[in-house]
C-alpha positions in Angstrom: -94.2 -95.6 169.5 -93.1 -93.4 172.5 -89.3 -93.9 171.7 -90.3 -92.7 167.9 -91.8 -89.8 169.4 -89.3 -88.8 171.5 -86.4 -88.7 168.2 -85.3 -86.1 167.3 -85.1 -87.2 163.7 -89.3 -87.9 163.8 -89.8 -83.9 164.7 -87.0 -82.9 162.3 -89.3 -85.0 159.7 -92.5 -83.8 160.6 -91.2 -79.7 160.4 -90.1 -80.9 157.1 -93.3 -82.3 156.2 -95.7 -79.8 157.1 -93.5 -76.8 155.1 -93.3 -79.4 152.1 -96.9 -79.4 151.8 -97.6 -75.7 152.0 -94.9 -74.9 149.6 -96.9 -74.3 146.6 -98.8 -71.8 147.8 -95.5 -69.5 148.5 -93.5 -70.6 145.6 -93.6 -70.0 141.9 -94.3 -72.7 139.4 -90.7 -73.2 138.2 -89.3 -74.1 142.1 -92.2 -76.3 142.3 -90.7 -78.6 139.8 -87.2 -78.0 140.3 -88.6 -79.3 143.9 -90.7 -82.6 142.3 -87.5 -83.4 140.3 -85.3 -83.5 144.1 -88.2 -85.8 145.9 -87.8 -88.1 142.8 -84.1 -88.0 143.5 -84.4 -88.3 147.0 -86.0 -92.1 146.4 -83.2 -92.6 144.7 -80.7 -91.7 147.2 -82.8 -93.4 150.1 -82.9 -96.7 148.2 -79.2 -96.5 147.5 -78.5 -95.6 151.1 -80.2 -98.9 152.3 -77.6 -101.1 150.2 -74.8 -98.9 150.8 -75.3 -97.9 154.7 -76.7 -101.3 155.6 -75.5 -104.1 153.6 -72.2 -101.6 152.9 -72.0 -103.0 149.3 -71.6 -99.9 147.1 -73.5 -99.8 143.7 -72.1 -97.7 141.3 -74.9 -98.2 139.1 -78.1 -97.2 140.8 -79.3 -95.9 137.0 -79.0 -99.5 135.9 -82.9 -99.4 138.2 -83.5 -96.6 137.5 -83.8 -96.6 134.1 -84.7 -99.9 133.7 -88.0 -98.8 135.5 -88.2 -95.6 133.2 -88.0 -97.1 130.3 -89.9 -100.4 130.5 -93.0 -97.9 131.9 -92.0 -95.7 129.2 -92.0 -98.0 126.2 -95.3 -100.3 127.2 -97.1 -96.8 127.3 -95.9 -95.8 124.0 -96.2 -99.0 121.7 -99.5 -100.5 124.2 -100.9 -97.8 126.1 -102.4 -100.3 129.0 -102.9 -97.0 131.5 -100.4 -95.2 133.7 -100.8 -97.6 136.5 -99.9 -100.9 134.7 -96.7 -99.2 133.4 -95.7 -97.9 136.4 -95.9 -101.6 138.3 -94.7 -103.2 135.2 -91.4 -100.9 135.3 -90.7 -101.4 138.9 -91.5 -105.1 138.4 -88.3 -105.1 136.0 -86.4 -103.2 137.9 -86.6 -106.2 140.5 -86.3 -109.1 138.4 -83.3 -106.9 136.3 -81.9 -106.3 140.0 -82.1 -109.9 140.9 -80.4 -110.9 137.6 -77.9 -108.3 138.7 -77.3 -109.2 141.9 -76.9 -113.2 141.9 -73.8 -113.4 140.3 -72.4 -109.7 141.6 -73.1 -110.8 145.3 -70.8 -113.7 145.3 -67.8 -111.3 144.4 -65.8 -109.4 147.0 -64.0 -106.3 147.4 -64.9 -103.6 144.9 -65.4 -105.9 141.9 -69.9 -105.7 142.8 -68.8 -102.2 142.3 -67.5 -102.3 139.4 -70.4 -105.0 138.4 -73.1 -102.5 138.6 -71.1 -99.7 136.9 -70.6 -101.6 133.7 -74.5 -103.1 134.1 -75.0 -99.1 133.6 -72.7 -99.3 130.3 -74.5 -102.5 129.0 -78.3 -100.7 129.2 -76.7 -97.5 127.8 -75.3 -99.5 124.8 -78.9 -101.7 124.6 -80.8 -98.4 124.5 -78.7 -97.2 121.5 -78.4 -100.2 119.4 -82.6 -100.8 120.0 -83.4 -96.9 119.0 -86.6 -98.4 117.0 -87.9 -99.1 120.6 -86.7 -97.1 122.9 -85.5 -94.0 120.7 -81.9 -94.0 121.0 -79.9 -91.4 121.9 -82.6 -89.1 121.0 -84.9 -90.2 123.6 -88.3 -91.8 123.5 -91.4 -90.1 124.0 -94.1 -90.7 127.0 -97.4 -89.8 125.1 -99.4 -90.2 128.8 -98.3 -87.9 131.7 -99.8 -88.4 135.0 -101.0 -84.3 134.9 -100.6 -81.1 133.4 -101.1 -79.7 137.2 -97.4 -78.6 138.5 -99.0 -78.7 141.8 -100.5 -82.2 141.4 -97.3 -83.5 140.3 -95.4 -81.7 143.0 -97.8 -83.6 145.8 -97.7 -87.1 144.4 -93.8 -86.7 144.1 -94.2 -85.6 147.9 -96.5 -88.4 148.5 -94.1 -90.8 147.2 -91.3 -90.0 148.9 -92.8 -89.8 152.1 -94.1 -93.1 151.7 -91.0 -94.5 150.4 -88.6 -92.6 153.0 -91.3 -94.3 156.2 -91.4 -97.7 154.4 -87.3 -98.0 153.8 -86.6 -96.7 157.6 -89.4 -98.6 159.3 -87.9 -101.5 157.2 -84.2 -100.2 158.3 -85.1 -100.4 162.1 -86.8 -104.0 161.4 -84.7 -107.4 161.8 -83.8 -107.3 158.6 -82.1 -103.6 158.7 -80.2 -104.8 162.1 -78.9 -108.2 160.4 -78.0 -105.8 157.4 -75.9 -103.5 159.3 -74.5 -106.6 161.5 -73.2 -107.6 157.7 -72.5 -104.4 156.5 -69.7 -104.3 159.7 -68.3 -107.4 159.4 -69.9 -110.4 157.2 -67.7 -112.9 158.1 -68.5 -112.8 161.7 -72.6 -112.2 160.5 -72.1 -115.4 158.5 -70.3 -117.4 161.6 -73.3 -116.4 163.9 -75.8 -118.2 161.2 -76.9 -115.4 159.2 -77.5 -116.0 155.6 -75.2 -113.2 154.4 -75.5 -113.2 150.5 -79.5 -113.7 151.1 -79.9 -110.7 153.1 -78.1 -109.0 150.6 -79.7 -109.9 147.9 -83.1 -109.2 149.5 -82.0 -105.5 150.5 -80.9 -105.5 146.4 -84.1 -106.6 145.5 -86.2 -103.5 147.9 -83.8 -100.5 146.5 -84.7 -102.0 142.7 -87.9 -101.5 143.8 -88.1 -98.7 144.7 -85.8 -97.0 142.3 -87.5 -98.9 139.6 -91.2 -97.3 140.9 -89.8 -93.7 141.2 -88.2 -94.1 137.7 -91.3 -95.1 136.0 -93.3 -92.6 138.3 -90.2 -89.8 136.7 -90.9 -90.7 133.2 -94.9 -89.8 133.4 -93.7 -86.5 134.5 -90.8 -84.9 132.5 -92.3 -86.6 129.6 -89.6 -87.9 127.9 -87.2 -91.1 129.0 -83.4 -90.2 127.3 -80.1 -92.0 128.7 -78.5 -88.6 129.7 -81.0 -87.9 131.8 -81.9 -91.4 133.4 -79.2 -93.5 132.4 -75.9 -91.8 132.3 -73.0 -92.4 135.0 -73.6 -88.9 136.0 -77.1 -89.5 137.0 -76.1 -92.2 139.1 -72.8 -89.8 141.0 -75.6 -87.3 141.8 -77.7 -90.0 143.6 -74.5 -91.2 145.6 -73.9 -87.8 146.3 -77.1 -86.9 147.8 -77.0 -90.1 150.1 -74.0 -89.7 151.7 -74.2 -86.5 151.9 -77.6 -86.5 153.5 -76.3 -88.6 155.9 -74.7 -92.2 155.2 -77.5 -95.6 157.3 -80.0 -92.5 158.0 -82.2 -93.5 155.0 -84.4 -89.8 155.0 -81.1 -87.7 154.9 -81.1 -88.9 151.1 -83.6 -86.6 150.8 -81.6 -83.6 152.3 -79.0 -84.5 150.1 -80.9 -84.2 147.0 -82.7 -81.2 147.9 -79.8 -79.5 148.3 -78.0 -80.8 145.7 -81.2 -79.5 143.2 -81.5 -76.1 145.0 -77.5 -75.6 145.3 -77.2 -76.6 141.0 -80.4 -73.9 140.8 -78.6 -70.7 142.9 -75.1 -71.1 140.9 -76.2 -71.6 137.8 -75.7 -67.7 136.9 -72.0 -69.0 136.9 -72.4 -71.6 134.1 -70.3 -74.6 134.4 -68.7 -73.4 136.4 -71.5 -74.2 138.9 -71.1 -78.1 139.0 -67.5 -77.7 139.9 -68.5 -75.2 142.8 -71.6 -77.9 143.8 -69.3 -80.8 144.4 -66.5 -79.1 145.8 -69.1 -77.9 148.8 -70.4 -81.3 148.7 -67.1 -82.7 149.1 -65.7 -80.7 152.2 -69.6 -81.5 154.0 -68.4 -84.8 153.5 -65.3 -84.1 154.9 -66.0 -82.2 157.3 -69.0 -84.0 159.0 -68.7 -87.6 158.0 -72.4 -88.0 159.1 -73.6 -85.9 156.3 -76.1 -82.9 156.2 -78.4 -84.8 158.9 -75.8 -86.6 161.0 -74.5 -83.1 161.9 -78.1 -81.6 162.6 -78.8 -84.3 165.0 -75.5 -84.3 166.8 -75.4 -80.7 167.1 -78.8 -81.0 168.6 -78.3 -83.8 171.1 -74.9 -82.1 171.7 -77.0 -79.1 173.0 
């Protein structure tokens, strides 16, 4: 507890915190949600971050959760209507058996063909979600006839609530035996494996945590846009702006997700008087922080600190 206290990273948190939660009261009801719509994405990016920083197996297709989440919540509350609650643990309950059914055979390939196995998983639930439009609405979309609340500032606190729950869970769980045996494999898996460490085990259980959680925060994001639609839970685009935010929050840092998508939200919000031109000026500044500071947004706060 007293080395936790003395982090820098705990303080940095805690500042972060405290102005998160007296935000509503200074800001207007539009950067409210733009602001519930990054701690959603900030999940996202954390879970991601624990597979990718950790394990260092990249998924390409963190929507394949994501919306697998989203839409199983979404279409049990449209045709059944068994309550919020039920929806929400049945869509992150498929999001963990989907990421299991993922993971099995992906884990035993090397190189970038898990890669590559996640990224067309993406493909296959865009394609299922189109050819089943009677269920889940097609390219249209399907609509969420329950939202969690009307209340911008009630949404904006659970989304705060759950991300600060998720963000302590996935680093206490990052600093645990498991997160050490992760990044052990994430360096070198063959000489993990020779010192009796079940490598594809470990793997798969840090697969079966970022489901989810990406699976909860997807069905928690459908109650409150409203709406579940493959461009805006499914599409490959989705999933770049996740892996953005991750690494450039801060690659095996798990809470500099969060920074990433935050600023990834609010950077979209300030250009978008240029059009679209705006993405192009978003990723290029993304990409030189990236080159630039290879430990991302928070890797550079934190080494500029201790370096004063």
């Amino acid at each position: 507890m007293k080395r936790i206290l003395r982090a820098r990273l705990f303080w940095l948190s805690l500042v972060f915190l405290v102005a998160a939660l007296g935000l509503p009261w200074f800001v207007t009801g539009y950067i409210l949600g733009l602001m519930t719509v990054a701690y959603y994405f900030g999940v996202f990016s954390m879970s991601w971050d624990l597979l990718f920083g950790y394990a260092g197996e990249v998924n390409f297709g963190p929507t394949f959760l994501i919306g697998l989440g989203a839409y199983t919540a979404g279409i049990l509350d449209s045709r059944y209507g068994p309550g919020i609650g039920w929806c929400i643990a049945a869509g992150s309950a498929a999001a963990v058996v989907g990421g299991v059914a993922l993971a099995l055979p992906a884990l035993r390939l090397r190189g970038p063909y898990f890669g590559l196995t996640t990224l067309v998983a993406v493909l296959l639930l865009q394609n299922l979600i189109v050819v089943t439009a009677d269920l889940t609405g097609g390219e249209i979309g399907l609509t969420v006839p329950d939202v969690i609340s009307i209340d911008g500032r009630v949404n904006y606190y659970i989304a705060l609530a759950f991300m600060s729950l998720s963000g302590l869970a996935l680093w206490m769980l990052s600093r645990s035996a498991l997160g050490l045996i992760l990044e052990a494999i994430g360096q070198d898996p063959v000489e993990a494996a020779a010192l009796g460490f079940n490598v594809a085990k470990h793997k798969l259980a840090a697969f079966c945590v970022s489901a989810l959680f990406s699976g909860m925060g997807g069905a928690l994001f459908v109650f409150y846009i409203g709406t579940a639609s493959v461009g805006s839970l499914v599409d490959v685009a989705v999933g770049v702006q996740v892996i953005i935010g991750a690494v450039l929050g801060g690659r095996r840092t798990i809470v500099g997700g969060v920074l990433g998508a935050v600023f990834l939200i609010a950077a979209g919000e300030a250009l978008r008087p240029f059009g679209t031109l705006s993405t192009f000026v978003v990723s290029l500044i993304a990409l030189v922080v990236i080159m630039v500071a290879p430990g991302g947004l928070l890797g550079l706060v934190l080494h500029r600190g201790e370096s004063e």
